[in-house]
C-alpha positions in Angstrom: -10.9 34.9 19.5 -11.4 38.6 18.5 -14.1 39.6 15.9 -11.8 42.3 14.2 -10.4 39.8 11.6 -12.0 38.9 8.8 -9.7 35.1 8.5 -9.1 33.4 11.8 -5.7 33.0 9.5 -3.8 33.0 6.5 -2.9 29.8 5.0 0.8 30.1 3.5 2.2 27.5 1.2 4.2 26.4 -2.1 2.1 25.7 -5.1 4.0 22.1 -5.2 2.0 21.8 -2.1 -1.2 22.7 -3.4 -3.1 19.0 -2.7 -1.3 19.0 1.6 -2.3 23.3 1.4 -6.5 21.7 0.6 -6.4 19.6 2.8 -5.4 21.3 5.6 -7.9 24.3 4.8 -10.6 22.1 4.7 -9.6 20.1 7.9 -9.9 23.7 10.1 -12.0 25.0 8.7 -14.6 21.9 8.8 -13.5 21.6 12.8 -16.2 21.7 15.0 -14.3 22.7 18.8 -15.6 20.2 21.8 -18.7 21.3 23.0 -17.6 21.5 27.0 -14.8 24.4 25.3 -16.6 26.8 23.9 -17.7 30.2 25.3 -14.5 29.9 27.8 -11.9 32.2 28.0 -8.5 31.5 27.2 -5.4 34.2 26.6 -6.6 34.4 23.0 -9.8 35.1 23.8 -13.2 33.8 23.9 -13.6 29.7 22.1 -15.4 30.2 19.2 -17.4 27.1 18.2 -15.6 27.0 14.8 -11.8 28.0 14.1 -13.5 30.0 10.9 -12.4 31.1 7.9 -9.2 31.0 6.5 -7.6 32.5 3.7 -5.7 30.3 0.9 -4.5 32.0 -1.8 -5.5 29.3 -4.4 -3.3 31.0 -7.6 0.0 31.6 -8.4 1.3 35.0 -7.9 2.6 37.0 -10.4 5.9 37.3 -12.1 6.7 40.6 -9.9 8.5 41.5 -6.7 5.5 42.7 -5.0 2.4 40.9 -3.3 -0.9 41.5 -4.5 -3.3 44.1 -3.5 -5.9 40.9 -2.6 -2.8 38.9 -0.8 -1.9 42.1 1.5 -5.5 43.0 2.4 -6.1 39.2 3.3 -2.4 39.6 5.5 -3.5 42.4 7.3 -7.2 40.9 8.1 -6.2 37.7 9.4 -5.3 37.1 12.9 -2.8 33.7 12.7 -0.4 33.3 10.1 0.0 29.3 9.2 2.9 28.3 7.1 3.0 24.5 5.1 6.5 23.9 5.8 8.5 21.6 3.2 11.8 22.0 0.6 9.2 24.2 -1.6 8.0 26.0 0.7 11.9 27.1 1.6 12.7 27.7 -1.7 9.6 29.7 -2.6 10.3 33.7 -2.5 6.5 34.2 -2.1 5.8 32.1 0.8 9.1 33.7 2.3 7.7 37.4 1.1 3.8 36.3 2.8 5.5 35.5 5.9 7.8 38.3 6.2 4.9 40.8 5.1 3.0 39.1 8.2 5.4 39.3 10.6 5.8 43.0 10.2 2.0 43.4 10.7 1.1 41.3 13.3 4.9 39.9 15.3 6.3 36.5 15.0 4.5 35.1 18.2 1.5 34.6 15.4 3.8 32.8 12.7 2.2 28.7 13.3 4.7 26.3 10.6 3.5 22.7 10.5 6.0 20.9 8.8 4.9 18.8 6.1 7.8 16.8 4.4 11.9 17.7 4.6 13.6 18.6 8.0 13.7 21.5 10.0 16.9 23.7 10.4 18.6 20.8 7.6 20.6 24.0 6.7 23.0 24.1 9.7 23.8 20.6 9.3 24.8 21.4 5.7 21.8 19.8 4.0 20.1 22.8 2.2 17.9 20.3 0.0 16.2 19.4 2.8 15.4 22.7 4.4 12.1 23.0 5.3 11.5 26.4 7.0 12.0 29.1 4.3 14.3 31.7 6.1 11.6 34.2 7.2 10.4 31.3 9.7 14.2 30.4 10.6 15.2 34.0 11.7 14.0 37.1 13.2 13.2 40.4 11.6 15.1 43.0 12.8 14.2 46.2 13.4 14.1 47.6 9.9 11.8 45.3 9.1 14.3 43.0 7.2 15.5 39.3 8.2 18.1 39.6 11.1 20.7 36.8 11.4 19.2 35.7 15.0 17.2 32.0 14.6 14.0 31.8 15.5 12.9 29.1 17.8 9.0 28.0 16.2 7.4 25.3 17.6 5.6 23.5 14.9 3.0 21.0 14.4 4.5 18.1 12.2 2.2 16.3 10.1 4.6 13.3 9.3 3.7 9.9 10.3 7.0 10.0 12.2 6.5 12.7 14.4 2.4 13.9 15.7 0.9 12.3 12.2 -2.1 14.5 11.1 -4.3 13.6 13.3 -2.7 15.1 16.3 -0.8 17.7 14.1 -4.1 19.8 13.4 -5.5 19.4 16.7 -2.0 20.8 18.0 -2.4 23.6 15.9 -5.9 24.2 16.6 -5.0 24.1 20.6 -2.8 26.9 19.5 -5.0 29.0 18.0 -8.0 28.8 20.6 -5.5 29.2 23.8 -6.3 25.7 25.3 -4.0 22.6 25.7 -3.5 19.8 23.6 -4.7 17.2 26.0 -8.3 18.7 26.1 -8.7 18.4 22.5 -6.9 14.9 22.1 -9.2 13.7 25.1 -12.5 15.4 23.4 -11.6 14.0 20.4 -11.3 10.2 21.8 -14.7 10.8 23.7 -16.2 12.4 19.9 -15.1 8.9 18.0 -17.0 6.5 20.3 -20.6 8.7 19.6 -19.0 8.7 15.8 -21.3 5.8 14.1 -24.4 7.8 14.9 -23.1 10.9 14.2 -22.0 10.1 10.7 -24.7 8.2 9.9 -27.4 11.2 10.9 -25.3 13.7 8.8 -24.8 11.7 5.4 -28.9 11.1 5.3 -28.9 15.3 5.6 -26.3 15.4 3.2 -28.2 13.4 1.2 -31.4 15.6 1.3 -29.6 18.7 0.9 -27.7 17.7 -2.4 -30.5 16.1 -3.7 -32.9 19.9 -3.2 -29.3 21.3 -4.8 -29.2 18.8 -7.8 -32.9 19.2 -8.5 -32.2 23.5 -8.4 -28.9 22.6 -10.6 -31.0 21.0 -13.7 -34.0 22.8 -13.0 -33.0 26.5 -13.6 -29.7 27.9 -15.8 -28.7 30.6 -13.5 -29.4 28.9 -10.7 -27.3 25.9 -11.3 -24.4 28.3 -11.8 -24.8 29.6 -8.5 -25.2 26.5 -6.4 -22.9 23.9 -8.3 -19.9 24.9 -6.5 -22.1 24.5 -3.2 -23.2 20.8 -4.4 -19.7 19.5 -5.4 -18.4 21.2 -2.2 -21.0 18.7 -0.5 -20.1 16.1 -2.5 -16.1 16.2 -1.7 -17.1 16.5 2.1 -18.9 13.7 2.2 -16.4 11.3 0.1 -13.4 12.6 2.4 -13.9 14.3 5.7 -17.2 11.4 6.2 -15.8 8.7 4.6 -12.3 9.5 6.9 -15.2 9.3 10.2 -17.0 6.3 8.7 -14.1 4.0 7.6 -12.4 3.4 10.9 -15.6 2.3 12.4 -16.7 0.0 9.4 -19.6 1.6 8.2 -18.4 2.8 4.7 -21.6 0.8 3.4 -23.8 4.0 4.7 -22.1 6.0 2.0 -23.6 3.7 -0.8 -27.0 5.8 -0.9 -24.9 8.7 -1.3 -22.8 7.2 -4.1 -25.8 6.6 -6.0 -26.8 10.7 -5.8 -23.6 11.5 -6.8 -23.5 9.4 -9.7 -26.8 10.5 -10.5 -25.6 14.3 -10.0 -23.0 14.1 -12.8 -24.7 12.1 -15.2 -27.0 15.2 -15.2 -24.4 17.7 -16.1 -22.9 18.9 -19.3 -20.8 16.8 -21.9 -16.9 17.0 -21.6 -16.8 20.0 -24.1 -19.2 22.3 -21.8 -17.9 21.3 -18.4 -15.6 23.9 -16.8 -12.2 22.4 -15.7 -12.8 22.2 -12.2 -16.1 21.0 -12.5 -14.7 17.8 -14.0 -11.9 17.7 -11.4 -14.3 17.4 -8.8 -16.1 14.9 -11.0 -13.4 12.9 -11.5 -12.2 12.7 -7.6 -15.3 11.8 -7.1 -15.4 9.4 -8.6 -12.4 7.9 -7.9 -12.7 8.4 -4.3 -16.2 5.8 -4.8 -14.3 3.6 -6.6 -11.8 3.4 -3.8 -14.5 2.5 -1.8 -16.2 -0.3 -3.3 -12.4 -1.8 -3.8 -12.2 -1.6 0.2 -15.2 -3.3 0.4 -14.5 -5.9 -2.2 -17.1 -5.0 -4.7 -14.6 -5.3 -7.7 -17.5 -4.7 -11.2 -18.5 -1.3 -9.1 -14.8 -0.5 -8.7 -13.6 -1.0 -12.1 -16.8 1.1 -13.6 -16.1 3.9 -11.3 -12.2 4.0 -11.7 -13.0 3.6 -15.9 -15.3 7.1 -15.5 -12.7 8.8 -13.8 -9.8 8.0 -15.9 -12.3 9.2 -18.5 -12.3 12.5 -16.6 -8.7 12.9 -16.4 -7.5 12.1 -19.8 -10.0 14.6 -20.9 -8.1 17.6 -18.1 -5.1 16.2 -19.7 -5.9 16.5 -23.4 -6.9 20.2 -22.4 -3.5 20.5 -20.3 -1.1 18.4 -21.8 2.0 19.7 -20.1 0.7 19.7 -16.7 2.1 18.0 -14.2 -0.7 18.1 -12.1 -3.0 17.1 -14.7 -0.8 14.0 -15.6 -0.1 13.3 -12.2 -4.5 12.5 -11.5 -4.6 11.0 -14.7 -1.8 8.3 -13.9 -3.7 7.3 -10.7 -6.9 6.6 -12.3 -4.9 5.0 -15.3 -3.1 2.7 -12.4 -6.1 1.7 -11.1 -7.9 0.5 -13.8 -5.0 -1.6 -14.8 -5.6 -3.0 -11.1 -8.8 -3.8 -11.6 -8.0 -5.6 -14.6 -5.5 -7.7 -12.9 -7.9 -8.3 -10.4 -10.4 -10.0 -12.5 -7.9 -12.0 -14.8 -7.3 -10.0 -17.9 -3.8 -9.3 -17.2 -3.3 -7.6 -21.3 -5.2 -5.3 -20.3 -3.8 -4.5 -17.1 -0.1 -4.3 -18.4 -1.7 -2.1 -20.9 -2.7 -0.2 -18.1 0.4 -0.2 -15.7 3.0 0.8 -18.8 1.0 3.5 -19.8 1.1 4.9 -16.1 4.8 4.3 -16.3 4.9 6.2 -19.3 3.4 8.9 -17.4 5.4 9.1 -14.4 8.3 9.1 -16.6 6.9 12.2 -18.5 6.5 13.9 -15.1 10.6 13.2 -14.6 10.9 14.9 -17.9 8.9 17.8 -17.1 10.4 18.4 -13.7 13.6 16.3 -13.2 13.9 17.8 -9.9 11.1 17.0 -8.1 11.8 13.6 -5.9 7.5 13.0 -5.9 7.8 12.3 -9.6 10.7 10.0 -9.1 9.1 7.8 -7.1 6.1 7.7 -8.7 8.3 6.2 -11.9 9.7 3.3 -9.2 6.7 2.9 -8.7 5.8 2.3 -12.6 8.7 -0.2 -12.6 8.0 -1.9 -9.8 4.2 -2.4 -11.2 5.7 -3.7 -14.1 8.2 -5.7 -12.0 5.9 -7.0 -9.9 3.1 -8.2 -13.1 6.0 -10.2 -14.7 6.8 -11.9 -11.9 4.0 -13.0 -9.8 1.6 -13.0 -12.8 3.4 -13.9 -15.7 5.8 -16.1 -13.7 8.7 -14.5 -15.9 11.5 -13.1 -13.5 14.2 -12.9 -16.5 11.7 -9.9 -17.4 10.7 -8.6 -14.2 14.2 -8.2 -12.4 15.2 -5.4 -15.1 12.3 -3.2 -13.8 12.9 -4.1 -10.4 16.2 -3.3 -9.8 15.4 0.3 -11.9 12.6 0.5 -9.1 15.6 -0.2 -6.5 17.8 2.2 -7.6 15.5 5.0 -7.8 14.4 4.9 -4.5 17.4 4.5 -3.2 18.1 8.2 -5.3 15.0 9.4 -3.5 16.3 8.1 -0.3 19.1 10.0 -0.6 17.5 13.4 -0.5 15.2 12.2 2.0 17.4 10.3 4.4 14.5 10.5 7.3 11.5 9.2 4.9 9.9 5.9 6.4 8.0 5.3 3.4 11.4 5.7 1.0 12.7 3.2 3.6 9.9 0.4 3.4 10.1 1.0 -0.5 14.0 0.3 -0.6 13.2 -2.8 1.8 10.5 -4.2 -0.4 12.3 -3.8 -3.7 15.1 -5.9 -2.2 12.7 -8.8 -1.4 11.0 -9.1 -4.4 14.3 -8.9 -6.2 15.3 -11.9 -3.8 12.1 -13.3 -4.5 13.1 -13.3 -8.7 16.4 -14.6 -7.9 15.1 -17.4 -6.2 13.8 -18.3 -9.8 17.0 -17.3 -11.7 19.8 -16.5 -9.9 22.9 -17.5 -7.3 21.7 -18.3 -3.7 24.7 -15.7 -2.2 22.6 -13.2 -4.6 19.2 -14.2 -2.8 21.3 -13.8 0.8 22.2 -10.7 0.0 19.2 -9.4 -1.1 17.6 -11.1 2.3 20.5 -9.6 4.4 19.7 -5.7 3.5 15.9 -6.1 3.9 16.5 -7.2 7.4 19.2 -5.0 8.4 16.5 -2.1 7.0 13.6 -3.9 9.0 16.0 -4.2 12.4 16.6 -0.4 11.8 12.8 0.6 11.5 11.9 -1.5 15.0 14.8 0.1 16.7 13.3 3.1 16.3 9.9 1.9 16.7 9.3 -1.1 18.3 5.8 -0.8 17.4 5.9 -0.3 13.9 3.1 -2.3 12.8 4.5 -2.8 9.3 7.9 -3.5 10.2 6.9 -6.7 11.9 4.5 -7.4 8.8 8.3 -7.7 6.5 9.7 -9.1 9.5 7.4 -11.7 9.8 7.7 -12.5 5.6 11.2 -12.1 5.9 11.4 -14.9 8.1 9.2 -17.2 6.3 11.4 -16.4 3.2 14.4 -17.4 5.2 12.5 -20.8 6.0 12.3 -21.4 2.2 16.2 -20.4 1.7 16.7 -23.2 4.3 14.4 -25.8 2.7 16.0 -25.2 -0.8 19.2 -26.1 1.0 18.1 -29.1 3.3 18.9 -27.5 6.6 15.1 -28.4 7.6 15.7 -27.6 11.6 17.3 -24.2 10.5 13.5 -23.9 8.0 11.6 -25.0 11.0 13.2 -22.1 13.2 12.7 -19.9 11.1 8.8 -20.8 10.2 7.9 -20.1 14.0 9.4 -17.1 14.0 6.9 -16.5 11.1 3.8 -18.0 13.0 4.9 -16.2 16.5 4.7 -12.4 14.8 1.5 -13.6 12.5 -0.1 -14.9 16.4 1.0 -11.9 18.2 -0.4 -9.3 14.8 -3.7 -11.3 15.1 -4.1 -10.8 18.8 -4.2 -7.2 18.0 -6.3 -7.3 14.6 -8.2 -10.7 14.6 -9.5 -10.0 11.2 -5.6 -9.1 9.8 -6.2 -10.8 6.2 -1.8 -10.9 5.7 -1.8 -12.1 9.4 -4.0 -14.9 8.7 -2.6 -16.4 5.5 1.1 -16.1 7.2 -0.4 -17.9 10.1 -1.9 -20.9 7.8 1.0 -20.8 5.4 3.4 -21.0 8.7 1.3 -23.8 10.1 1.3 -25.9 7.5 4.6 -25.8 6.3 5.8 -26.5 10.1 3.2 -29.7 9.6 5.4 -30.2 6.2 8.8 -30.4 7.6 7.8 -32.5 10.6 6.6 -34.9 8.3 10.1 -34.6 6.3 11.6 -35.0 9.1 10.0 -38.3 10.1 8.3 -36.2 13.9 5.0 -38.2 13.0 4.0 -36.5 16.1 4.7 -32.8 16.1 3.5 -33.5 12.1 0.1 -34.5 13.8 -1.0 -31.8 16.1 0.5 -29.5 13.6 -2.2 -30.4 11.3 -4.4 -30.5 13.7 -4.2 -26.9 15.0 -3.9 -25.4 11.2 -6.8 -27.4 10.4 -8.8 -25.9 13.2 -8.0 -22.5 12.3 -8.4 -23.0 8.5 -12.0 -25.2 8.7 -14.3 -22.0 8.6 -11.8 -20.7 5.1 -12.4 -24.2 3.7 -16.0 -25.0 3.7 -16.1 -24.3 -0.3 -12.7 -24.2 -1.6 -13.6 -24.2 -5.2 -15.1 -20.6 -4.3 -11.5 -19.4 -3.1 -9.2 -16.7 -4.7 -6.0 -19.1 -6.2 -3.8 -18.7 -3.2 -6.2 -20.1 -0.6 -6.8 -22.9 -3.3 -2.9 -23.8 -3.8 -3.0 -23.4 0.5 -6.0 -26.4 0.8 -4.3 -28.3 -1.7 -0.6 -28.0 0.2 -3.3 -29.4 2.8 -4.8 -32.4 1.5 -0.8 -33.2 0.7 0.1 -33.1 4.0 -2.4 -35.0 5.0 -1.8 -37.8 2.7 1.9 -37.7 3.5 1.1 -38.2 7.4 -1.8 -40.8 6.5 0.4 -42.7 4.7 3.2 -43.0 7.4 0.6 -43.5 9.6 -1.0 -46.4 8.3 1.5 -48.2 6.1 2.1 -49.0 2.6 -0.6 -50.8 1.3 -2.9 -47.4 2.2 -0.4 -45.0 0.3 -1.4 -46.1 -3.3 -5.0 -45.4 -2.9 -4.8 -42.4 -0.7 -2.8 -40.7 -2.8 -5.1 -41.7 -5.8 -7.8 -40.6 -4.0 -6.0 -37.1 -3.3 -4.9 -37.2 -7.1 -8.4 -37.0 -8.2 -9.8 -34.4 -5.6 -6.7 -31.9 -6.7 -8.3 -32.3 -10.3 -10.8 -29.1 -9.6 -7.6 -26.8 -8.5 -5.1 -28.1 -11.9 -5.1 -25.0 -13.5 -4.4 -22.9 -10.0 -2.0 -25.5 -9.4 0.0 -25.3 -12.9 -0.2 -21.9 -12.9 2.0 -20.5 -10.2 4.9 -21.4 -8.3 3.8 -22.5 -5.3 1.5 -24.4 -7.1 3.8 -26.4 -8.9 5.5 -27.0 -5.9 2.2 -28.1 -4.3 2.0 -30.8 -7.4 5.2 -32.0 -7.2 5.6 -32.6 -3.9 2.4 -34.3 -4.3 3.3 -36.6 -7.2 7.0 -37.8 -5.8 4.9 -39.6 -3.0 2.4 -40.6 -5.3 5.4 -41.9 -7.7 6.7 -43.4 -4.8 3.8 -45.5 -3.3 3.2 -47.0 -7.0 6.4 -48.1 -7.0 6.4 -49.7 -3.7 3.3 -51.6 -4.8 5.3 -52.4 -8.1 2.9 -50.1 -10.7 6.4 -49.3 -12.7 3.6 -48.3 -15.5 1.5 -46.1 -13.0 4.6 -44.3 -11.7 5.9 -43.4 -15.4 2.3 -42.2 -16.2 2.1 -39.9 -13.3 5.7 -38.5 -13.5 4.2 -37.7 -17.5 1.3 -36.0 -16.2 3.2 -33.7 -13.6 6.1 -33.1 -16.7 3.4 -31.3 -18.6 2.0 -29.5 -15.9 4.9 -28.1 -14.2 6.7 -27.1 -17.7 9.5 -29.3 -17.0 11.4 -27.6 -20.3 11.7 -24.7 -18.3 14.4 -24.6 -15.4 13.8 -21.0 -14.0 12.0 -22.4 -11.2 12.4 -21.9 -7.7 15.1 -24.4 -6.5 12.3 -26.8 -3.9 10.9 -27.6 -7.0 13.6 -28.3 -9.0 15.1 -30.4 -6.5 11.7 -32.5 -6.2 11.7 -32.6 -10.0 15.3 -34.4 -9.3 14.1 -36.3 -6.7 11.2 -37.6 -9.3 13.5 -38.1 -12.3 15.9 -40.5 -10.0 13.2 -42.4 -8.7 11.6 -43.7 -12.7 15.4 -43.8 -14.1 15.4 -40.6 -15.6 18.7 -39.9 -15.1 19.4 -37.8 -18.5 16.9 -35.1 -16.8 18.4 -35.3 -13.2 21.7 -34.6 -15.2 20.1 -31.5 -16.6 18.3 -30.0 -13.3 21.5 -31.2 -11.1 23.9 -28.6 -12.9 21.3 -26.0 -12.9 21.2 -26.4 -9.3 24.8 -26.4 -8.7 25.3 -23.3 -11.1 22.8 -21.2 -8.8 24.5 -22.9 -5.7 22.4 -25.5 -4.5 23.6 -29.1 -3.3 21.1 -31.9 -4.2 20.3 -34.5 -2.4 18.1 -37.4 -4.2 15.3 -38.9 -2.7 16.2 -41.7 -0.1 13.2 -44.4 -0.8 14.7 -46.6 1.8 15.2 -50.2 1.6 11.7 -50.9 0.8 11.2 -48.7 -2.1 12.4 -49.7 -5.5 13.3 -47.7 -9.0 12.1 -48.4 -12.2 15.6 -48.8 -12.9 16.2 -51.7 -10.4 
């Protein structure tokens, strides 16, 4: 590459883009070229060993017609022209004006777009919105100097996940910039990763040194602290993004931690809130929040919530300095997010709600602000869906959560609109849909939870159409499916919920062959095989019932050496287990056992009650449970026993409350019929056949008797 420019090129993109435009600066410029490329000569020139500087133009420009003297100095002293590509970029005069300046200095075969978000050429098919070349990359200049009405034909890297993904989109426009092909970079690149662990390991300990010698300069000498802070934080933000992005993939996020301790150390030594410059405390707050994410990835949750709290700190302080920033509310709503997270995560869900409706509030505020930005609309589905989301898994309240869920819905859905080619607008429609099937399953009409169920998979066929490996696709499909078991059960078609729960176990075995440590793929395998053991036992397959068992037993033992240590779902999951087991002891050995096993089983459960009680599952856990229970005390004649247990399960379950998901309230029937409770069956029956579920009683047999008898 020749030595007459001062910028290898100039970076050219929409101030809406300012995060994407950082990012990509610091990804070329931080490029190291393969080692085996450099010194060779290409039709570019000789391979440097960096791509070198390039120029960003980090302000807005001013309110005039003209570029700045700075901005046409840096035009005509850079060799490439690269232009962030998106709806703002096309609708912003200045990027249109930089590119057009460039193109009369330097030709259009040195104009590189990489497309960030929206479509190219959208215009021609009558979809402006989504436009995004601005016109001085869609057509030609003409002779005059001005735009002509011929299209250009730029070939662009395209850093969405559907098309190269970033990875490959900067190394396909680095290949163009150095003259050499895309395969020796993407084949460098793979060698580069397997020598990675050393690599990043040897460069964070002299990371380490060097911002510890620029730390002790920073606190040791006034002027000099000026000078080198910007160098330190620089260090800093390398090493908790460009290192951690090398160490994560390879595990080894825990050689950051010595690091995370200097940087912590670092900012504790600078200036109060009132004295710290704004970006300063950006950096700090990033920072921070970039260590926090960290030690949430690596399940230390006390470290996590401490680091998220002094960021949030950070960015409310930005905020109070800029409150009508959108930017500024924007990083303060993350941080505020997370901490509500973190407080969810440990238990104290006030505080978290606290939390998560004061980051609605936010994303709200940034719809106010800037009504058409879509980014700001989906950050408020995302508030509602938070909220959503906390009422019904956590407060078990779907009445309350299906408001904010279907607001979550339909703003997507707006977004969608505008971005009819966005796979994450896509999964986000999908997965509001199944949690609003999920709250109808407590409340509302099974033809509503249908159609709910129906759209999600019609969306999830779609995205495996496309792309048949779409990892995340088959992770819905292979929910989907276990939800459609459920459906089934609730309705007593058990073959039609059997089907349907292997379909769940097949994708959960075939995800695990290719991540063994998948955590979802691993709790949809055990939940699959033990519901399968469930229904066979329903179904009277003593059999199938038994190696069922069997096998999830096997691939639960190592989860279930302490379960009182467990996080509550894996506790409800053992406890489903020792049911099960019961159930198929009992048919197993006979009558005279059940009593005693079921006691037995009755007393272990004791140490997961409040789990149990607490969520839905759960309750279905203990009622299951306790109509077998009921039901071998009866056959033994314990009338007394029977009515004492269905008392106990009553106040547990919160039998006064009949938004509960239809499995239980059919047991609940099943329970009621079997003591001679038939004022309460009355009650639960017409619930059930309101929301369009048949009942069918419990069948005792000939052996089994009623209280009523």
């Amino acid at each position: 590459m020749s030595e007459n420019f001062t910028y290898s090129a100039f970076l050219s993109y929409s101030h809406r883009d300012k995060k994407a435009g950082a990012w990509l600066h610091r990804q070329l410029e931080h490029y190291r070229i393969p080692a085996g490329l450099v010194g060779k000569s290409t039709s570019v020139g000789v391979i440097p060993s960096h791509i070198g500087r390039i120029f960003r133009d980090r302000d807005e420009l001013p309110a005039t017609e003209s570029l700045t003297a700075e901005v046409q100095k840096a035009l005509a002293s850079s060799r490439y022209m690269i232009v962030l590509c998106s709806p703002a970029a096309a609708a912003s005069r200045w990027v249109n004006k930089e590119v057009m300046e460039f193109k009369r200095l330097r030709g259009e075969q040195y104009v590189l777009p990489v497309i960030l978000s929206g479509e190219p050429f959208a215009t021609r098919a009558g979809k402006p919105e989504l436009e995004c070349f601005p016109p001085s990359v869609r057509y030609k200049l003409a002779a005059n100097g001005r735009l002509s009405a011929v299209e250009s034909e730029p070939s662009a890297a395209d850093l969405r996940k559907a098309a190269d993904g970033k990875r490959r989109a900067v190394l396909k426009l680095i290949a163009g910039m150095v003259g050499v092909g895309l395969d020796q970079l993407v084949e460098r690149d793979l060698r580069r990763k397997n020598r990675r662990v050393m690599f990043v390991t040897a460069s964070s300990m002299i990371a380490m040194v060097a911002m510890s010698a620029l730390t002790y300069e920073a606190v040791s000498a006034r002027h000099a602290a000026d000078r080198h802070r910007g160098e330190a934080e620089n260090l800093i933000e390398f090493m908790l993004t460009d290192l951690r992005q090398k160490l994560e993939p390879v595990g080894r996020l825990d050689v950051l931690d010595a690091v995370g301790d200097k940087v912590i150390d670092y900012y504790t030594a600078q200036q109060t809130f009132n004295e710290t410059t704004d970006d300063s405390m950006g950096r700090k707050a990033r920072a921070y929040h970039l260590l926090g994410e960290m030690q949430f990835l690596r399940d230390h949750p006390e470290q996590a919530s401490d680091l998220f709290q002094q960021s949030a700190a950070a960015t409310a302080e930005l905020l109070r300095r800029d409150p009508d920033n959108t930017q500024r509310i924007f990083e303060h709503a993350q941080s505020v997010f997370w901490v509500g997270n973190q407080d969810i995560q440990r238990g104290d869900l006030r505080a978290g709600e606290i939390a998560w409706q004061e980051y609605k509030r936010l994303a709200d505020l940034l719809v106010t602000l800037e009504p058409e930005t879509v980014d700001w609309w989906i950050e408020a589905a995302y508030g509602n869906l938070n909220i959503g989301n906390l009422y019904l898994r956590q407060h078990q309240n779907p009445r309350q959560a299906l408001p904010y869920l279907e607001a979550a819905l339909k703003t997507f859905q707006a977004a969608l609109a505008v971005r009819p080619d966005s796979g994450l607008l896509k999964a986000e429609v999908s997965n509001s849909h199944s949690w609003i099937d999920l709250a109808l399953r407590q409340t509302g009409h099974v033809q509503d939870v249908l159609y709910h169920m129906g759209i999600v998979y019609d969306m999830t066929q779609k995205a495996l159409e496309k792309d048949p490996k779409n990892q995340s696709a088959k992770e819905r499909l292979m929910v989907w499916h276990m939800k459609r078991a459920w459906v089934y059960q609730d309705t007593h078609n058990l073959a039609a919920s059997i089907e349907q729960s292997r379909q769940s176990l097949a994708l959960a075995e075939e995800w695990l062959r290719l991540e063994p440590e998948a955590a979802v793929a691993i709790r949809s395998k055990a939940y699959a095989l033990y519901h399968l053991a469930g229904l066979a036992v329903e179904s009277d397959d003593i059999t199938s019932a038994s190696e069922l068992i069997a096998q999830a037993s096997q691939f639960t033992e190592t989860i279930f050496k302490d379960p009182t240590a467990l996080e509550p779902w894996w506790q409800i999951m053992y406890a489903y287990s020792l049911v099960i087991d019961a159930k198929l002891s009992v048919r197993n050995v006979g009558v005279a056992f059940g009593a005693n096993r079921f006691q037995h089983v009755a007393t272990e459960l004791q140490a997961y009650r409040d789990t149990l009680a607490g969520r839905q599952e759960g309750r279905m856990v203990l009622a299951d449970f306790y109509k077998f229970y009921i039901q071998q005390l009866l056959l033994t004649g314990d009338a007394g026993g029977a009515l004492k247990a269905k008392g106990e399960l009553w106040r547990m379950v919160e039998s006064e409350n009949l938004d509960q998901i239809p499995v239980l309230l059919t047991t609940l029937y099943d329970i009621a019929k079997l003591v001679g409770d038939d004022v309460t069956a009355s009650q639960i029956e017409a619930v059930l056949l309101e929301r369009g579920y048949g009942v069918q009683a419990f069948e005792a047999g000939t052996a089994a008797k009623t209280i009523s008898d």
